[in-house]
One Martini backbone bead per residue (centre of mass of N, CA, C, O) as a GRO file, in nm:
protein
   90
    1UNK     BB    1  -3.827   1.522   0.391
    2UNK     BB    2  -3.702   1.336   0.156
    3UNK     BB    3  -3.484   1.037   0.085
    4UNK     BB    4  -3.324   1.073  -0.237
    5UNK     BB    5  -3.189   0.860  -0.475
    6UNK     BB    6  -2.959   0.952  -0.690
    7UNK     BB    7  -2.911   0.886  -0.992
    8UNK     BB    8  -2.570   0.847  -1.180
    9UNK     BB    9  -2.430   0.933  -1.489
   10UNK     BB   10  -2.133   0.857  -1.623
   11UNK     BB   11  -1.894   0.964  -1.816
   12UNK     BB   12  -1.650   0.848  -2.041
   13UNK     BB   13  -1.426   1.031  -1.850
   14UNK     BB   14  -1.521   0.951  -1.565
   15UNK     BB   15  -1.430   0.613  -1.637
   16UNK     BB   16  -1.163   0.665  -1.744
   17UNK     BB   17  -1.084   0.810  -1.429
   18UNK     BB   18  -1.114   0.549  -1.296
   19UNK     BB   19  -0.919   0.344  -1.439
   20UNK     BB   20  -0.682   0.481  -1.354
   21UNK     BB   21  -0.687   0.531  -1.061
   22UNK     BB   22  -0.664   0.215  -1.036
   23UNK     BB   23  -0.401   0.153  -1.176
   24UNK     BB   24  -0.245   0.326  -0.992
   25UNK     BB   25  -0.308   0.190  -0.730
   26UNK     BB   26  -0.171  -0.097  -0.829
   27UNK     BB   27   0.094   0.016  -0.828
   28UNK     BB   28   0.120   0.141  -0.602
   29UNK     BB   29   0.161  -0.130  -0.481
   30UNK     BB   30   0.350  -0.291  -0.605
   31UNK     BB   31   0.579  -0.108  -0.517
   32UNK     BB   32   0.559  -0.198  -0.246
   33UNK     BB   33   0.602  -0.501  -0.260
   34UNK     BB   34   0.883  -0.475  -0.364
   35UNK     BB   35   1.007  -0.324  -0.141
   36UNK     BB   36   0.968  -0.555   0.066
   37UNK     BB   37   1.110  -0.791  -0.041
   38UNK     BB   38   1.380  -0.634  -0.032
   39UNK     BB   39   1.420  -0.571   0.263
   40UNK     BB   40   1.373  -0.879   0.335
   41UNK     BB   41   1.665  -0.941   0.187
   42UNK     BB   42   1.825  -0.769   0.304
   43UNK     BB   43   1.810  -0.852   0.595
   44UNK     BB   44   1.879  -1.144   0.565
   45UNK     BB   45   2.173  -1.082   0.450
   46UNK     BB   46   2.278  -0.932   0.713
   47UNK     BB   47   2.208  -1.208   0.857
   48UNK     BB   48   2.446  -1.401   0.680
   49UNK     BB   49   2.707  -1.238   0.627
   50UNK     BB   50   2.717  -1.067   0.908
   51UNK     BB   51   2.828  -1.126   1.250
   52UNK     BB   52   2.763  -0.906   1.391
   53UNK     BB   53   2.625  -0.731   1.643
   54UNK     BB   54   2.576  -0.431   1.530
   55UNK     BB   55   2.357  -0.541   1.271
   56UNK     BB   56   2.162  -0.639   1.367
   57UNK     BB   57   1.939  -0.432   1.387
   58UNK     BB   58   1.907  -0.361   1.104
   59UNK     BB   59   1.808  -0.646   1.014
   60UNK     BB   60   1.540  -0.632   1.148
   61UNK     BB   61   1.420  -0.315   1.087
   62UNK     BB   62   1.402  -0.422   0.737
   63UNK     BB   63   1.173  -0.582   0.749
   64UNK     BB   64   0.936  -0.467   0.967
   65UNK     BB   65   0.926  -0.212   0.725
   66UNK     BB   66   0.794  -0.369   0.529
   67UNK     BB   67   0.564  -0.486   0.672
   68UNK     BB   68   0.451  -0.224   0.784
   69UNK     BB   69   0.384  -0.082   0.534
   70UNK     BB   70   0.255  -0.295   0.366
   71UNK     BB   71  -0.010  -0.285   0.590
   72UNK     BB   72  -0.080  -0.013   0.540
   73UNK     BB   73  -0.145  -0.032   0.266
   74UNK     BB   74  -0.354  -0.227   0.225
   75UNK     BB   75  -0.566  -0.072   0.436
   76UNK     BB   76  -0.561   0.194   0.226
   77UNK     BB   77  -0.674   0.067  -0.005
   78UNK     BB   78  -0.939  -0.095   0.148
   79UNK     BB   79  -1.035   0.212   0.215
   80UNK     BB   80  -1.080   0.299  -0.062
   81UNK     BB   81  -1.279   0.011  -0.186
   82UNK     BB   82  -1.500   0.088   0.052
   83UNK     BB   83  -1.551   0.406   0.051
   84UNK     BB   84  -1.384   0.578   0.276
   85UNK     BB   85  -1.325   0.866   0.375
   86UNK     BB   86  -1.039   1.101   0.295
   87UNK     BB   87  -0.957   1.135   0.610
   88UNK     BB   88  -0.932   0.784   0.677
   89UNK     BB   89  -0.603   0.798   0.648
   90UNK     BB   90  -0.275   0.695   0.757
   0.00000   0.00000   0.00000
């Protein structure tokens, strides 16, 4: 058997909900971006606000879990546009 690689023509539905996909994913990176800044704000201003030393781990956790959140979405959102198999997100 040999191996052929068969093009196909997708249909205008099927262009159309590609590009909805795309938007969608795109909308939901930048949620998560402002989510990211947010936390990242929140943590400055309670470590600015508030001199407490009980309160310090919380200032530290919430830019920490923004920026961890942030780099997780960016690598399987990268995981998605080079197209690799829908298993393989974390």
């Amino acid at each position: 058997m040999e191996n052929q690689t068969e093009e196909r023509t997708l249909s205008l539905s099927d262009l159309l909900a590609l590009d909805r996909t795309g938007l969608a994913n795109e909308r939901t990176f930048l949620a998560y971006v402002r989510t990211f800044i947010g936390m990242l704000s929140a943590g400055i201003a309670i470590l600015k606000v508030f001199g407490f030393s009980w309160i310090r781990p919380i200032a530290y956790i919430l830019p920490a879990t923004g920026v961890m959140r942030y780099l997780a979405v960016a690598r399987n959102l990268q995981k998605i546009l080079t197209g690799e198999p829908a298993g393989s997100y974390e």
